[in-house]
C-alpha positions as CSV (number, residue, x, y, z in Angstrom):
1,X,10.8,15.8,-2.8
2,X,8.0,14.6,-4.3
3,X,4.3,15.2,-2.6
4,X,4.0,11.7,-1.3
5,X,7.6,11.6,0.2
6,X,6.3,14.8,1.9
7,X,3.0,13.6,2.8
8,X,5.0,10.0,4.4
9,X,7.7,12.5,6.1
10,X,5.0,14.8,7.4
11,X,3.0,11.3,8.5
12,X,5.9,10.4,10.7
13,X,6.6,14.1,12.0
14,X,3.1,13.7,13.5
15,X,3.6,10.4,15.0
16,X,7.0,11.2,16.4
17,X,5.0,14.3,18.0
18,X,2.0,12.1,19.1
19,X,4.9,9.7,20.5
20,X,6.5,12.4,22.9
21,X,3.1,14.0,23.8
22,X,2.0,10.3,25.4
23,X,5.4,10.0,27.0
24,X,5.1,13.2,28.6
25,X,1.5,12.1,29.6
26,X,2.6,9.1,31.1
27,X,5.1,11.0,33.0
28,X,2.9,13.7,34.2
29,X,0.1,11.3,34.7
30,X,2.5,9.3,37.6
31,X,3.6,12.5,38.6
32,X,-0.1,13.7,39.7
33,X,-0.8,9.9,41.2
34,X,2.5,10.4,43.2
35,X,1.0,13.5,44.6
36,X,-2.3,11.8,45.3
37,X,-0.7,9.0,47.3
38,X,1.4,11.5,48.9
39,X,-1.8,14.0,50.1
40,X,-4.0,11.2,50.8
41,X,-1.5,8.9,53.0
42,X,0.1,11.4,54.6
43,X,-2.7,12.3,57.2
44,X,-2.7,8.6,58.0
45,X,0.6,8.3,59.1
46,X,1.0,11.6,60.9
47,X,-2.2,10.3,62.8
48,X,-0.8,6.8,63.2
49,X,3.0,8.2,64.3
50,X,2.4,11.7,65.7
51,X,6.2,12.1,65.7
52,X,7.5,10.5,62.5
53,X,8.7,14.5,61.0
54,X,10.8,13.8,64.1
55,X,12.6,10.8,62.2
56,X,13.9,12.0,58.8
57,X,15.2,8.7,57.4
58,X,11.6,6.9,58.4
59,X,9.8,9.9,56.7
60,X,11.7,9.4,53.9
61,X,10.9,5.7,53.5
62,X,7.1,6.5,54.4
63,X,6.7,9.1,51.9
64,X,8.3,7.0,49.3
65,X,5.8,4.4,50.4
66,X,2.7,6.5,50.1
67,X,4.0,8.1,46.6
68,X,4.3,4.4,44.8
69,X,1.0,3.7,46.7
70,X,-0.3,6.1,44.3
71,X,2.2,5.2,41.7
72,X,1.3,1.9,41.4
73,X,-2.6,2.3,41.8
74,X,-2.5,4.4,38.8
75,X,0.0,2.0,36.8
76,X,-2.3,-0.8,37.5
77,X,-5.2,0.9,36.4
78,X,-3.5,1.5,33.4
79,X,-2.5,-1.8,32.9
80,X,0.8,-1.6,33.1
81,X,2.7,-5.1,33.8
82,X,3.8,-5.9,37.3
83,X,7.7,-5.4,36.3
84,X,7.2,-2.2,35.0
85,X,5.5,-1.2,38.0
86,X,8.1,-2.6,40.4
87,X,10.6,-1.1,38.2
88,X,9.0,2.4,38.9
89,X,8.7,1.8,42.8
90,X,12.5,0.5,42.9
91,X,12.9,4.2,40.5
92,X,11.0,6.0,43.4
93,X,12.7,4.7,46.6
94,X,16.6,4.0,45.1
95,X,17.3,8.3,45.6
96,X,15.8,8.0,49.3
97,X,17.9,5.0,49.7
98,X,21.2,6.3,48.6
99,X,20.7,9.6,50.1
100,X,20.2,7.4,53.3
101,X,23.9,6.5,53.4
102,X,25.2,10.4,53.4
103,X,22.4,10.8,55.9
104,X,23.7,8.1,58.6
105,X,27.0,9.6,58.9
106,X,26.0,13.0,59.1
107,X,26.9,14.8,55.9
108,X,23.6,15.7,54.8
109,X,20.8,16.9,57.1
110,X,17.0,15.7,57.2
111,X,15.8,18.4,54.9
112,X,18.1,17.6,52.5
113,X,17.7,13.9,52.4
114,X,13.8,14.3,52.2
115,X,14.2,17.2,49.0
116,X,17.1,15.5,47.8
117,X,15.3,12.3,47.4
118,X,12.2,13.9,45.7
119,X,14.1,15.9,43.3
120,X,16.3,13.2,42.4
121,X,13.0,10.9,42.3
122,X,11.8,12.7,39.6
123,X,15.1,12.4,37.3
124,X,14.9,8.6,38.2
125,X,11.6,7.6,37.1
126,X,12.3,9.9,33.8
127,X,15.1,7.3,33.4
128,X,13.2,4.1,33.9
129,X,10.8,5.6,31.5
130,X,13.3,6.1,29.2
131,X,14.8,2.5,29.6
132,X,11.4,1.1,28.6
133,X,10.3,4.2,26.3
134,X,8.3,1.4,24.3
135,X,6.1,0.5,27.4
136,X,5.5,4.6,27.5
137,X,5.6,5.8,23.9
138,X,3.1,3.5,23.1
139,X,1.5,2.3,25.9
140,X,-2.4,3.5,24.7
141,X,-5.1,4.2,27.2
142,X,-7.4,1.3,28.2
């Protein structure tokens, strides 16, 4: 191999890396915003409807709600575009909404719904990312 087909392939190692590190950004950076939405909401509705804990399948839908609050704050501030955002809310409620079905007839309890849906939230927006990994590998800062 000569030095400059080593210094190109080396050239695209380190973009390739670069490329994954801002992915995994992106990722973590919802992540975080998810939290966010989750902390700061949360207080609101328990104040609002003292006994929502008391209704799993509407806790699940409000915490969905409050995480793509945060979600989608953060997204817009990053300028994402409106379909990729409503692509990563759909991402974030479709496990609390499938999870609902098992739910309603008894198979699953409360608990499980509500950490069900988050762990499988997590796997979902990874897929959405992936399905648009050019609107994430490359999406820069603004």
């Amino acid at each position: 191999m000569t030095t400059t087909a080593a210094a190109r392939r080396a050239d695209r190692v380190r973009a390739n890396l670069k490329g994954h590190l801002r992915f995994a950004a992106h990722y973590v950076e919802m992540v975080v915003s998810m939290l966010v939405g989750m902390f700061a909401l949360g207080p609101l509705w328990s104040m609002a409807l003292p006994g929502l804990a008391d209704h799993p399948a509407a806790d699940a839908l409000v915490m969905a709600t409050n995480m793509s609050v945060g979600m989608t704050a953060w997204m817009a501030i990053r300028r994402h575009s409106w379909a990729r955002i409503a692509e990563m809310v759909a991402a974030m409620y479709a496990p609390f909404l499938v999870l609902l079905v098992p739910y309603s007839f008894g198979a699953i309890s409360g608990d499980a719904l509500m950490m069900g849906g988050h762990v499988l939230m997590f796997v979902t927006m990874l897929a959405a990312m992936l399905w648009r990994r050019a609107d994430y590998y490359h999406h820069g800062h603004h």
